[in-house]
C-alpha positions, 0 to 999 in steps of 0.5 A, spaced: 500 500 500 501 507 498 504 511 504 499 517 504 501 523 505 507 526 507 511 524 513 510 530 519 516 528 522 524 527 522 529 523 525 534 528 530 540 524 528 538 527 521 536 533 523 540 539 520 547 542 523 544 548 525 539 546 530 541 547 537 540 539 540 543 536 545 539 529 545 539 527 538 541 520 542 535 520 547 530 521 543 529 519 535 524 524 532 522 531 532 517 535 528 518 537 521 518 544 519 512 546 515 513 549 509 513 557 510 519 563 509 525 558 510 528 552 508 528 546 512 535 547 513 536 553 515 529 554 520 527 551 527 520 548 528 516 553 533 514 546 537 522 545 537 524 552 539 519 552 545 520 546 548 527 543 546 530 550 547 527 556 550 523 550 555 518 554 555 513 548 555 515 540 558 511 537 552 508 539 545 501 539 548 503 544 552 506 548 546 499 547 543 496 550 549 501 556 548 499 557 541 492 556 541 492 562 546 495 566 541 501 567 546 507 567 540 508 572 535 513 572 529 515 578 527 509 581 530 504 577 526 501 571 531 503 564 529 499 557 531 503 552 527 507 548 531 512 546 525 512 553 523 519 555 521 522 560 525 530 563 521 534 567 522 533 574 524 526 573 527 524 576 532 519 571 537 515 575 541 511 571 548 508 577 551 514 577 558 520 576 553 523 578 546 528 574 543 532 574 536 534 568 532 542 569 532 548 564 529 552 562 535 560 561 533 558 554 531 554 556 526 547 554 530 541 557 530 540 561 537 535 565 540 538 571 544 534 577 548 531 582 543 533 589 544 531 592 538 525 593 538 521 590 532 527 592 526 529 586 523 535 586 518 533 583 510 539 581 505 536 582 498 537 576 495 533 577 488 532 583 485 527 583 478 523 589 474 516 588 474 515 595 470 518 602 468 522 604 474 519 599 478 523 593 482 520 587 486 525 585 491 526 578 494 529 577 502 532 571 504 525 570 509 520 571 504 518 577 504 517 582 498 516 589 497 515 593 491 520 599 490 522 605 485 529 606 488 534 603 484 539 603 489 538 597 492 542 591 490 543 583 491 547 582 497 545 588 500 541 588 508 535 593 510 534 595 516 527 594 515 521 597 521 516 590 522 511 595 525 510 600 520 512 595 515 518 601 511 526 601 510 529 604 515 536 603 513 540 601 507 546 597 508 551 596 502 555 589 501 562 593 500 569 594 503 569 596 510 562 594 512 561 589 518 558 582 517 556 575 519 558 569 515 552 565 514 553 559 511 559 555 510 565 552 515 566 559 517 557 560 519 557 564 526 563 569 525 562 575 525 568 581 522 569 586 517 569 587 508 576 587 506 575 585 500 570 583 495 574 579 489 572 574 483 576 568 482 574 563 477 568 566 475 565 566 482 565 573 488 568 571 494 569 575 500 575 576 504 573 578 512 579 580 517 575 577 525 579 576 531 580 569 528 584 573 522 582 572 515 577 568 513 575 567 505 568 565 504 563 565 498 559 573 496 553 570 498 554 566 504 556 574 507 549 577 511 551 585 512 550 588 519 547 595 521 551 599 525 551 597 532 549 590 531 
């Protein structure tokens, strides 16, 4: 007979690399990330966020109980699924505490306290011409917006205001700016842009941090805002 449907679960010992768990050996299964504004790998499931890490609730019952109250809101917007995926840059609000999805030094995905407020950095990762001076741009969590400026490249970060849903600050992908690695061996570190070169036909980016010099690939650099 036919398996029907999708499977609504993962082994730990498969789950990706980013996510924080330590009892991958204790426990066999955890939920499967819901399709939503990140990839797989590079996202937590909410049930995991607030049970395994945050330990806010002892059991997926609980975490239910916890969503069904509308307690939880992801970028300001309230969020019931349990599989939802929370990634990088989000920003969990449960009503006594903020938090903001972070890379550690190991390049896993943590939640630290929030003290920006409801700002969110957006890397351009698409940017297409829908009309006569007109731009879509595409952000590495889903979100789109419609621009005339023209100043806004792929690569590049915005600081955007969740709340009153405008930029509030443009952040340029070049020499000098500092920045966090968010893929590769190099993924949790932060430094400075000494150089953007091209090799072989590919960008890469060479980032002085307190480890020294690191080089990396040009997409895997998420520019930072001041202050951050």
């Amino acid at each position: 007979m036919a398996r029907k449907g999708n499977k609504r679960h993962v082994k730990r010992i498969a789950a990706p690399k980013k996510l924080m768990l330590t009892d991958k050996k204790e426990k066999v299964f955890m939920k499967k990330v819901s399709p939503g504004p990140h990839p797989k790998h590079n996202a937590i499931p909410l049930v995991v966020l607030l049970r395994d890490i945050l330990k806010v609730a002892k059991n997926e019952k609980e975490v239910r109980a916890i969503l069904n109250d509308k307690k939880v809101r992801i970028d300001g917007k309230i969020r019931r699924d349990i599989g939802f995926p929370v990634g990088l840059m989000d920003v969990i609000d449960l009503g006594n505490a903020s938090y903001r999805i972070m890379l550690d030094e190991k390049g896993r995905l943590v939640p630290i306290v929030n003290e920006k407020e409801l700002l969110k950095p957006l890397k351009i990762v698409n940017k297409v011409s829908i009309g006569k001076d007109k731009f879509q741009l595409t952000f590495h969590d889903g979100r789109t917006l419609l621009t005339s400026d023209n100043n806004f490249k792929v690569g590049d970060v915005v600081l955007f205001d969740l709340s009153k849903k405008e930029v509030v600050e443009l952040v340029k992908n070049k020499e000098g700016v500092h920045c966090l690695i968010v893929d590769g061996r190099h993924a949790g570190k932060k430094g400075k842009v000494k150089e953007i070169v091209s090799r072989g036909g590919k960008r890469e980016v060479v980032i002085e941090s307190s480890e020294g010099e690191i080089i990396t690939r040009h997409d895997y650099v998420f520019p930072l805002p001041e202050g951050w």
